[in-house]
C-alpha positions in Angstrom: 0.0 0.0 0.0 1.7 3.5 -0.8 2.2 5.8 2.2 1.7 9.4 2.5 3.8 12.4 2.4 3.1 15.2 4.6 5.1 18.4 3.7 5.3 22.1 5.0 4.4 24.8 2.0 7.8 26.0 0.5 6.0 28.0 -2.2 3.2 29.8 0.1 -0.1 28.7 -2.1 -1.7 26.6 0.1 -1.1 29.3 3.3 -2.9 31.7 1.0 -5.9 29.6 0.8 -5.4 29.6 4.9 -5.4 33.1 5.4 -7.9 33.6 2.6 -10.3 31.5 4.6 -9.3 33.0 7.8 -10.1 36.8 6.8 -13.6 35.3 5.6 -14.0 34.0 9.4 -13.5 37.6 10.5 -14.4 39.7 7.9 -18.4 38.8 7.3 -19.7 38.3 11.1 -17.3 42.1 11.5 -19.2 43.6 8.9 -22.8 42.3 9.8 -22.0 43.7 13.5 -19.7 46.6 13.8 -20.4 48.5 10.7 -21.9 51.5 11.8 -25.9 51.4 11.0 -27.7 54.5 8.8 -29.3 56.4 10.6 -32.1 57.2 7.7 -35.1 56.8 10.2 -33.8 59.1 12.4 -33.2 61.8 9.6 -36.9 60.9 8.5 -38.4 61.6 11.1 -35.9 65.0 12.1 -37.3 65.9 8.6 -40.7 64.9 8.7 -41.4 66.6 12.4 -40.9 70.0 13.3 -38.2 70.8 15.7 -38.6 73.0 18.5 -37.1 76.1 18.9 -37.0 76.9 22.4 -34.4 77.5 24.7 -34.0 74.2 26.6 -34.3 72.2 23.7 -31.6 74.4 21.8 -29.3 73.7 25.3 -29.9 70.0 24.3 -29.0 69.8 20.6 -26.0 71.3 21.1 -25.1 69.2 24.4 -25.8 66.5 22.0 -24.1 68.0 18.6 -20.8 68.5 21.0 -20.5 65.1 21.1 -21.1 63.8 17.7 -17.5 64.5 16.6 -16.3 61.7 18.7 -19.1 59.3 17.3 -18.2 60.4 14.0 -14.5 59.3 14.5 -15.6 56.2 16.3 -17.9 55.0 12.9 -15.1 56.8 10.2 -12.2 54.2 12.4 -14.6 51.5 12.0 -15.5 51.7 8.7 -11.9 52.0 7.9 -10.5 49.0 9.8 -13.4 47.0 7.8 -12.8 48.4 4.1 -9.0 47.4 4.2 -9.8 44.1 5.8 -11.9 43.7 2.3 -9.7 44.7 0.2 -6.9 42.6 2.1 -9.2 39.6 1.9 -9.8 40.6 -2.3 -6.0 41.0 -2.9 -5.3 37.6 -1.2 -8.1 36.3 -3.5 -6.5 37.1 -6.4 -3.4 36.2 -5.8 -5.1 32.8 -4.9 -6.9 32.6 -8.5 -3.5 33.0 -10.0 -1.3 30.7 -8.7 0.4 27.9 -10.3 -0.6 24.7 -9.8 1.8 22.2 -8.1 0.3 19.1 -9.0 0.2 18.8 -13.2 -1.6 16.0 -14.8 1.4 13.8 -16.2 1.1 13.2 -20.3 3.3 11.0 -21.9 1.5 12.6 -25.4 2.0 16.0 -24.6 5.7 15.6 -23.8 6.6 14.2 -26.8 4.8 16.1 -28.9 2.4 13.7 -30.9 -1.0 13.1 -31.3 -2.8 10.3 -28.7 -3.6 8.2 -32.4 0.3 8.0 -33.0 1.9 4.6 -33.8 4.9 2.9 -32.3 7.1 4.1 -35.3 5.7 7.6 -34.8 6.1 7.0 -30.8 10.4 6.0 -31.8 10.7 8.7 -34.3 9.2 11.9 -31.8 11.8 10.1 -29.0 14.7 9.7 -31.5 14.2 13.8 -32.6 13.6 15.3 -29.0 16.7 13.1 -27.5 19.0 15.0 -29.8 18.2 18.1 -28.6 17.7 17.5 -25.0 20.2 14.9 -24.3 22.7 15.7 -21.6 25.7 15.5 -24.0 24.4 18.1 -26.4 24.7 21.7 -26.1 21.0 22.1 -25.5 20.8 19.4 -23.2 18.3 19.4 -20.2 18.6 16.5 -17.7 15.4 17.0 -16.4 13.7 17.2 -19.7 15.6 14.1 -21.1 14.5 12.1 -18.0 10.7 12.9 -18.9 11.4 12.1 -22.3 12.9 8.5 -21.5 9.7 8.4 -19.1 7.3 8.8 -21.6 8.9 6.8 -24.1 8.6 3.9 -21.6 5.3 4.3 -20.5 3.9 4.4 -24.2 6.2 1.4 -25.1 6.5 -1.1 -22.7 3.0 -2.6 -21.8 3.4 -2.8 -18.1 4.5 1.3 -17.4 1.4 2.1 -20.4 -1.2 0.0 -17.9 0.6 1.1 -14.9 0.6 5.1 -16.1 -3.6 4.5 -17.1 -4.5 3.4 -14.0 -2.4 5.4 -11.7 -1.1 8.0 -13.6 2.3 6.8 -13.2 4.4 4.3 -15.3 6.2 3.3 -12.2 2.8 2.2 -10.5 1.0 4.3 -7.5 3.0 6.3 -5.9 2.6 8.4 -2.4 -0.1 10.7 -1.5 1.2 14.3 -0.5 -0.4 16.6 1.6 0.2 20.4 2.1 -0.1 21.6 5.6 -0.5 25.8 5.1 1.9 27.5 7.0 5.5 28.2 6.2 8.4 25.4 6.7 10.4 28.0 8.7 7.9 27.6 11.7 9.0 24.6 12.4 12.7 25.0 12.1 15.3 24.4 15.2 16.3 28.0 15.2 12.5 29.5 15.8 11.3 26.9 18.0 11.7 28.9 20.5 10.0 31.8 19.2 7.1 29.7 18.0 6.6 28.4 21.4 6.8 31.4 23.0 4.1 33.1 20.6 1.6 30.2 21.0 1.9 30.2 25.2 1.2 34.1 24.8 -2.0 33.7 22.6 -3.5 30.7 23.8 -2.5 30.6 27.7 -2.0 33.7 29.0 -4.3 36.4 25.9 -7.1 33.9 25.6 -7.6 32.7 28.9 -7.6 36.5 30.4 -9.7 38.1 27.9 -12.4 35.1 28.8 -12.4 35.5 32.4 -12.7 39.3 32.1 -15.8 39.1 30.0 -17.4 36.2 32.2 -16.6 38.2 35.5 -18.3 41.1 33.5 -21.4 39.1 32.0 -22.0 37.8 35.9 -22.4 40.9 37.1 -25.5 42.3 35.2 -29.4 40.5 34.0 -30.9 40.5 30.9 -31.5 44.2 30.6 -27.7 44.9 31.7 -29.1 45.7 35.1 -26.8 44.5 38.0 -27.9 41.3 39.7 -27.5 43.2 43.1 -29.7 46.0 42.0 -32.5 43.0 41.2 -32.1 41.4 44.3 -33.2 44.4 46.5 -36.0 45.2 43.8 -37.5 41.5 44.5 -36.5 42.3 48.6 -38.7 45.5 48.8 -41.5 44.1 46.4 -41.9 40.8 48.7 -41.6 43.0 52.0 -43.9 46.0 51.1 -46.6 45.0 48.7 -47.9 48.6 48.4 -45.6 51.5 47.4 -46.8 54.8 46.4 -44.4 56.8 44.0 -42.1 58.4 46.6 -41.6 55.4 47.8 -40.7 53.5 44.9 -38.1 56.7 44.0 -36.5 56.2 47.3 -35.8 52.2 46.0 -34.8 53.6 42.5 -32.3 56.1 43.8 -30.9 52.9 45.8 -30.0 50.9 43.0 -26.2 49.8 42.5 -25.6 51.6 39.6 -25.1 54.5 41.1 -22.6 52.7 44.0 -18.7 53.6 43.0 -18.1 50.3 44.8 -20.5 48.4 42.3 -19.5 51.1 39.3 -16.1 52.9 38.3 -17.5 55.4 36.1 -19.5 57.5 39.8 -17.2 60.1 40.3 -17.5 60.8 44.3 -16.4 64.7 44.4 -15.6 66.6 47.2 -17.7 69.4 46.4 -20.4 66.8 47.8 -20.6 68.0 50.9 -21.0 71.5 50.8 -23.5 71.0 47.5 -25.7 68.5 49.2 -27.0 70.1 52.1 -28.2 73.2 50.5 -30.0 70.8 48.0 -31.7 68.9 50.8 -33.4 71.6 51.7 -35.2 72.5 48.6 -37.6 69.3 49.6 -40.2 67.9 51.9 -40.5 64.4 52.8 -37.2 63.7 51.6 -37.1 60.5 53.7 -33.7 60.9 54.9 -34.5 59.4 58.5 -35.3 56.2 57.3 -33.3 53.7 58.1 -33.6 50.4 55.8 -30.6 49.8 54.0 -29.2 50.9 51.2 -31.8 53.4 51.6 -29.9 55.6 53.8 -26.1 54.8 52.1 -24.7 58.2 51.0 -24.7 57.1 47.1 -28.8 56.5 47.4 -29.1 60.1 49.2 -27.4 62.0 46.6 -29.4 59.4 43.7 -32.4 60.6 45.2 -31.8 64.0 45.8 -30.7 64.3 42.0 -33.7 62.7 41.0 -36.0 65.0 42.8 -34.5 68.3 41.7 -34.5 66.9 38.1 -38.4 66.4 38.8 -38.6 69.9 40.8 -36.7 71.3 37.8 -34.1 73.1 39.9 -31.0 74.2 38.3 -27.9 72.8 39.4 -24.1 73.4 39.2 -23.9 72.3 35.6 -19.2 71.9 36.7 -20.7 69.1 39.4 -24.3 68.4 40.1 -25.8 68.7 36.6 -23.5 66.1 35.4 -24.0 63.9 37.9 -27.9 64.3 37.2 -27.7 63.6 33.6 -25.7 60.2 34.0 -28.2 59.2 37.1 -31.4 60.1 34.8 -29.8 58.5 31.8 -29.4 55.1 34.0 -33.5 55.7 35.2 -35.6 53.9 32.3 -33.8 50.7 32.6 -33.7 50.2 36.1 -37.7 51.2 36.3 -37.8 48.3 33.3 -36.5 45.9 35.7 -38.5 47.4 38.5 -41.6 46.4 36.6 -40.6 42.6 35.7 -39.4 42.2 39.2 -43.1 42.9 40.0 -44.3 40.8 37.3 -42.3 38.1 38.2 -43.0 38.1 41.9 -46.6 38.3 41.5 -46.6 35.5 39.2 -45.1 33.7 41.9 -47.6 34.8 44.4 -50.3 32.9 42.1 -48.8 29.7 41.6 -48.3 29.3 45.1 -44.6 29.7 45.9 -44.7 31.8 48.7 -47.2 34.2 50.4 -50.4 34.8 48.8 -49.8 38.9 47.5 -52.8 40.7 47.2 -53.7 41.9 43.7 -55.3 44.9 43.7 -52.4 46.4 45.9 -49.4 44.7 43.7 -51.1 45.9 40.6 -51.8 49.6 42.0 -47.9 48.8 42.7 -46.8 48.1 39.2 -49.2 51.1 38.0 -47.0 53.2 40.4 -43.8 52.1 38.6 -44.9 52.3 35.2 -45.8 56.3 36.1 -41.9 57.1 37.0 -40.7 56.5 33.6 -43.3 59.4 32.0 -42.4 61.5 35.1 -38.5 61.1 34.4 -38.7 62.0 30.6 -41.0 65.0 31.8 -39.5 66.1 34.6 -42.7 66.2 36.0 -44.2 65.3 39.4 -47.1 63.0 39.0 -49.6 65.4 40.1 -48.3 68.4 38.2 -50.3 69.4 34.7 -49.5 67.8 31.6 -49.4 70.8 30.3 -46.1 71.6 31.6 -44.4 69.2 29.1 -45.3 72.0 26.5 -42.6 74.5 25.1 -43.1 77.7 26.4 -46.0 77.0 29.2 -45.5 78.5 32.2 -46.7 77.7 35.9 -48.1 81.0 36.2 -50.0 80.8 32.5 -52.1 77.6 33.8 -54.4 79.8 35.8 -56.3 81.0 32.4 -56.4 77.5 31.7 -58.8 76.8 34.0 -62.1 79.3 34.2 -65.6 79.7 34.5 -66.0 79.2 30.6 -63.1 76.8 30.1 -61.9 73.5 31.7 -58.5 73.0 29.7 -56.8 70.2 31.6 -54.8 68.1 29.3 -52.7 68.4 26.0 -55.7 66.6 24.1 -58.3 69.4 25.7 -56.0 72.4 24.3 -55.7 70.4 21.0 -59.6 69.7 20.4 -60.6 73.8 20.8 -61.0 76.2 18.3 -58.0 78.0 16.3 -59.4 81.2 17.3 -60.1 80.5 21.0 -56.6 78.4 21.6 -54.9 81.4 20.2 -56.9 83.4 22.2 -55.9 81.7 25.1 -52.0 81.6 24.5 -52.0 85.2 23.5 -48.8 85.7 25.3 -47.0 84.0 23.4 -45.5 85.3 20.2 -46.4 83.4 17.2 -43.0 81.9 16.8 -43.4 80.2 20.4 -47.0 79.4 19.1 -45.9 77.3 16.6 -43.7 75.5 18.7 -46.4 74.8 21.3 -48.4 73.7 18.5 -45.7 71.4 16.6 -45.2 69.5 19.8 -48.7 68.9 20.5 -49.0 67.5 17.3 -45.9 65.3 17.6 -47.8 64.0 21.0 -50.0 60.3 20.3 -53.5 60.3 20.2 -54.3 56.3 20.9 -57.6 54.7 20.3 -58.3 51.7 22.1 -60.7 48.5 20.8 -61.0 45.2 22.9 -62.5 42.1 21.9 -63.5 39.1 24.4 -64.1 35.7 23.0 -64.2 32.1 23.5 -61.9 30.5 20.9 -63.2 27.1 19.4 -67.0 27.9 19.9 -69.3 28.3 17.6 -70.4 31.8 18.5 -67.3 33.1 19.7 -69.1 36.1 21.5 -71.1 33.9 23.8 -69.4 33.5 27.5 -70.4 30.9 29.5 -69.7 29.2 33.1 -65.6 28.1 33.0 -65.4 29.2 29.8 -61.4 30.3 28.6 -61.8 34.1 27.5 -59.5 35.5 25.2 -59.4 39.1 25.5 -57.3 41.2 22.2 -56.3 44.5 22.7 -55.9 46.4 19.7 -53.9 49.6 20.4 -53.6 52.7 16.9 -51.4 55.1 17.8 -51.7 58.1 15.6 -50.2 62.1 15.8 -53.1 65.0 17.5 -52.1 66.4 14.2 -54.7 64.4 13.1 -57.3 66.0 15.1 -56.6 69.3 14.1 -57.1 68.0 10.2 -60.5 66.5 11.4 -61.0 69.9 13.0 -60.3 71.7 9.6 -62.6 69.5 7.9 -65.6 69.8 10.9 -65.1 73.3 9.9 -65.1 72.8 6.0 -68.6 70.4 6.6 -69.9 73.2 9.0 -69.5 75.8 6.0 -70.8 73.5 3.3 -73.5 73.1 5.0 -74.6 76.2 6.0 -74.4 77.2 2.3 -76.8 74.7 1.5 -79.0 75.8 4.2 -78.7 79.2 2.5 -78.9 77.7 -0.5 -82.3 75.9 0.5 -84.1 78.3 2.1 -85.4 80.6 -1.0 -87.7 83.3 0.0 -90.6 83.1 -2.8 -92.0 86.2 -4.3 -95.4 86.9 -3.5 -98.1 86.1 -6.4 -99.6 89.6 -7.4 -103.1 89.5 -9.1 -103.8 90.9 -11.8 -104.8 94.7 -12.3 -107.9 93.8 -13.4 -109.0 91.5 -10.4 -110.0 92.9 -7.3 -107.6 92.0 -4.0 -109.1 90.3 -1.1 -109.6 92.5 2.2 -108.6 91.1 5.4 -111.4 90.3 7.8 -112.8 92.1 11.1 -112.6 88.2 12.1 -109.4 87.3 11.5 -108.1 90.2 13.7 -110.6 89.8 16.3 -109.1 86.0 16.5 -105.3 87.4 16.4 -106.0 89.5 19.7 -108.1 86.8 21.4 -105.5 83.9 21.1 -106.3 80.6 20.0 -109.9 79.4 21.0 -111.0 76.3 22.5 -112.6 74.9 19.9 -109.7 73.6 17.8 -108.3 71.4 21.0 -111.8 70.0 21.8 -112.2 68.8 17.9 -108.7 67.2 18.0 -110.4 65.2 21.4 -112.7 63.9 19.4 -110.7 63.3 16.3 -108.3 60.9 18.7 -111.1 59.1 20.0 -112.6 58.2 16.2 -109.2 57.3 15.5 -109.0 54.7 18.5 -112.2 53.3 18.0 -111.2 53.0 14.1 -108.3 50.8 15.3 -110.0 48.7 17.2 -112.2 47.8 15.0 -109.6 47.4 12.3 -107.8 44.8 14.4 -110.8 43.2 15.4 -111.4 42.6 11.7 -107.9 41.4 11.1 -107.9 38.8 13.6 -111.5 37.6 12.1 -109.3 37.0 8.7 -106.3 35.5 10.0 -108.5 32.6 12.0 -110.5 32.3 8.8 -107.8 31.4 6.6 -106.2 29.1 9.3 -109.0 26.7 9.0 -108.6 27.1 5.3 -105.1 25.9 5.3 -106.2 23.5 8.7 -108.6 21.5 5.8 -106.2 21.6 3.3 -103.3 19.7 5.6 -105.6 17.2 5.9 -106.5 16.4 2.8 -102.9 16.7 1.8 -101.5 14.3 4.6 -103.2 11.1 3.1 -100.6 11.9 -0.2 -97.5 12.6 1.7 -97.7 9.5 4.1 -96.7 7.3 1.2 -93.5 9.5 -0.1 -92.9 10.6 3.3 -90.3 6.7 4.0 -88.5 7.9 0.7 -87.5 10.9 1.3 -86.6 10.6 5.4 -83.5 8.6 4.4 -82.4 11.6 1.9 -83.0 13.9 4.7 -81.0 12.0 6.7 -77.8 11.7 4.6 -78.3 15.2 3.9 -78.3 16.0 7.8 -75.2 13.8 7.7 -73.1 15.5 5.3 -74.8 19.0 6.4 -73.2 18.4 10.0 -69.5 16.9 8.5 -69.4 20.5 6.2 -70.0 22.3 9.5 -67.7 20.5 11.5 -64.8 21.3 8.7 -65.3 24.6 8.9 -65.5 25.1 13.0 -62.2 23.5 12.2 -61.1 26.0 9.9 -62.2 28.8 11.9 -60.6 27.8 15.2 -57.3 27.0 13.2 -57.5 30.7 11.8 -58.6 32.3 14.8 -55.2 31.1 16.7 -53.2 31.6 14.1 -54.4 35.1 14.5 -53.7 35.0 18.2 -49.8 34.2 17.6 -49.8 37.4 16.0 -51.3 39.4 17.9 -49.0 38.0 20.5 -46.2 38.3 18.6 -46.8 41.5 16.6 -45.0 44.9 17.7 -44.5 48.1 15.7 -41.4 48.8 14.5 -42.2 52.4 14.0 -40.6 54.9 16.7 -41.6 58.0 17.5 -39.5 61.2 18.7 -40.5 62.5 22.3 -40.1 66.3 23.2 -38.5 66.4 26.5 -35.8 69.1 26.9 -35.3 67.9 30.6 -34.0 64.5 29.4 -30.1 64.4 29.0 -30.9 62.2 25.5 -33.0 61.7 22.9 -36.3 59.9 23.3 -38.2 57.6 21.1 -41.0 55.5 21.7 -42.3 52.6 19.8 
């Protein structure tokens, strides 16, 4: 049996194909993941909304502007590293396409020169002319191409090397397989073993193993939502100890969350400016809750967390060298944590049902979880919860919400300001300019106007809409989301209607011209009656003739019905005879055709069976996607308090 050769590439084609395959490796999953995503929705939607021109929201985009050089770098780096790994990757490619091949097809045709018809005299002659000029004693002698010559010579004349050379290729019978292993000889030479060695301990013992354990001691750290383990500990602590929690109490948990621990994160910066800053901030506040107690409630981290988080609600200014930072990076860190907050609360009271611990009342974990799902509105605001939405508006003031409310108005919410007349909502925010007016009015039409349907029903049953005893109930919400610049469109075309149709009214109501006699006719006079009657009023005896026309009219009736109930028993008899007479003749047919009705009945109930099948099958398939459906659309928020932009789905 031949053996096999295994040999280190001298040439460098097969490493190519190596690294070639390497790069690809890299390359593709690098350029699915790190290549820096168009941002066309977001340029949509700056484009197709109107942005607002007041001051805090000017503040922002520049805040935000100031750092996009640095992203811009970031993405231009990124996109750089990946176009020259492609073009890398395309330049080994073709240097792979045109290589030489090391393994030739051996031809004892080709190297003499003659056709694969040729005879043996043809075979001698070709050898005789090409030895001449090759042989090793002539002046244009090449050993190497003699050698083949003498080789193919043999292979075509002696019948053992031809069967040997078409079966294996080779006149001197199968030889041994080589393989190429693709990387250079040189690694593996006594002078770089060393070297070698050293490399491979650095990558795969000491590189590898580190960058591993840094990213699992990382990973362990933080949930699903990148929320730290120890901040979701204490959530399900406080949920399971206090199953109702008003909003200032869930703030005080949210302020004590890890995050905003330097021992739990290095990027809190603990200044010293702390304490001379904190105490005059304390006392912008009432029921603060600095006396309790519970822990971390009371840790200095949660104290300062908390007092942030109620001056950003407050809307107090801060130190923007030292507080104001620190706000922005605690506020930024808020709608994640209040996230968790919530699924903590899902969690445990799914727990609570199926009977793992304590039974938790529902109405109070519920009002709970309502409690938390406020914050996150309240944070993006900058809003307490009892404040007016109205606030949330460019240009509204505390002082203007006084007009708001009057003896003639009740202008309450965004949607109440949005639904009044374009005449009386200017009226009202007369003092505001018209530029600021526009801004007011661009925001509330940016704001979501969401219509509500629900449908209960009983999948599987015949009439879905029927609920019974035990019955399973599938309840489908159905939520549309749409801009208030839609109601001020239907306002414009309430108004439009309004117009046609007084037009039409006008348009209907023709006063007719009075018909004049003729000259030659004589005009009526009015009576002395007439305006005798006109001064009296209306007399009595109009009323007492309408009595008596009412009681004609109910006696009429009665006798009408009378009469009508004379016919109908009349003609039932009629039809009463007829049956009879009839039944004598159907007695006999009646045995034929109940075994018609019967298949009928048969297949009748089959069909409907089918399609109750049918329907059920469509009515769940409907169900998973509902269940699984979620806009993809995203909507920009207006909130000049929050340190970043806001969009919600």
């Amino acid at each position: 049996m031949a053996g096999s050769k295994f040999q280190y590439d001298e040439s460098g084609g097969t490493f190519f194909y190596f690294l070639l395959s390497f790069l690809a490796l890299i390359l593709i999953p690098a350029s699915y993941y790190f290549w820096p995503k168009n941002s066309k929705q977001e340029k949509d939607q700056s484009k197709s909304c109107r942005k607002c021109h007041c001051e805090l929201c000017q503040l922002k985009q520049n805040r935000l502007t100031s750092k996009e050089p640095q992203k811009k770098v970031k993405r231009r780096l990124t996109k750089l590293l990946i176009v020259v790994g492609w073009i890398v990757f395309a330049a080994i490619a073709y240097k792979v396409a045109h290589l030489e091949r090391d393994h030739v097809d051996w031809d004892p045709f080709d190297i003499l020169q003659i056709d694969r018809g040729a005879s043996q005299s043809e075979i001698k002659k070709a050898y005789r002319k090409l030895s001449l000029i090759y042989h090793p004693d002539k002046d244009t002698g090449d050993p190497k191409k003699f050698l083949q010559l003498t080789k193919a010579h043999a292979a075509l004349t002696d019948d053992e090397a031809r069967k040997n050379w078409e079966m294996y290729g080779n006149p001197d019978g199968p030889g041994a397989m080589s393989f190429g292993i693709a990387l250079p000889s040189w690694i593996v030479e006594k002078e770089n073993s060393l070297w070698v060695l050293g490399l491979y301990a650095l990558v795969f013992m000491v590189t590898l193993p580190t960058v591993v354990g840094i990213w699992w001691h990382r990973s362990i750290k933080f949930g699903e939502h990148q929320v730290l383990m120890e901040t979701t500990k204490m959530y399900y602590y406080y949920v399971h100890r206090t199953t109702h929690m008003n909003v200032r109490r869930l703030l005080m948990i949210l302020s004590a969350s890890f995050e905003f621990s330097k021992r739990h994160n290095s990027e809190i910066i603990e200044r010293p400016s702390d304490n001379i800053e904190m105490p005059a901030l304390l006392k912008n506040f009432t029921s603060f809750g600095e006396k309790n107690k519970e822990p971390p409630l009371y840790f200095p981290y949660s104290l300062k967390a908390r007092a942030l988080v109620f001056a950003h609600l407050s809307r107090l200014e801060l130190n923007p060298a030292t507080l104001a930072i620190d706000k922005m990076y605690v506020i930024k860190k808020c709608p994640f944590l209040i996230h968790e907050m919530v699924q903590s609360i899902y969690q445990m009271l799914t727990l609570a049902v199926n009977g793992h611990f304590r039974q938790m009342s529902l109405s109070e974990t519920l009002e709970m979880m309502e409690n938390c799902m406020r914050l996150s509105p309240m944070i993006v605001q900058a809003l307490w919860e009892k404040k007016s939405s109205l606030l949330q508006l460019p240009h509204i003031k505390e002082e203007m919400l006084r007009h708001f409310v009057t003896r003639t108005r009740h202008i309450r919410t965004v949607q109440n300001l949005v639904r009044m007349k374009k005449s009386d909502r200017r009226n009202l925010l007369q003092a505001l300019t018209d530029e600021e007016y526009d801004d007011v009015m661009a925001v509330c039409g940016q704001m979501p106007h969401v219509e509500m349907n629900v449908k209960a029903e009983v999948l599987g049953d015949i009439d879905p809409s029927i609920i019974t005893v035990g019955a399973v109930v599938t309840v489908s919400i159905t939520l549309k989301r749409q801009d208030m610049s839609t109601l001020f469109e239907k306002e414009a075309d309430d108004n439009s209607e309004n117009e046609n149709a007084d037009n039409k009214e006008e348009e209907e109501v023709v006063v007719e011209p009075k018909k004049q006699q003729p000259v030659w006719q004589k005009q009526k006079k009015k009576s002395k009656s007439s305006k005798s009657n006109k001064k009296k009023g209306p007399s009595k005896q109009p009323n007492n003739g309408r009595k008596r026309q009412n009681q004609n009219d109910g006696k009429t009736e009665i006798q009408k019905e009378q009469s009508d109930m004379k016919r109908v028993t009349a003609t039932e008899h009629q039809e009463g005879s007829d049956d009879s007479s009839k039944e004598s003749d159907s007695d006999s047919d009646g045995n034929d055709d109940s075994n018609d009705e019967n298949s009928k009945e048969a297949s009748e109930n089959e069909e409907g069976d089918d399609q109750l099948w049918k329907e059920t099958q469509m009515m769940r398939g409907k169900k998973e996607k509902t269940m699984e459906s979620r806009s993809r659309v995203s909507h920009i928020v207006h909130c000049p308090y929050f340190p970043d932009r806001k969009s919600v789905v």
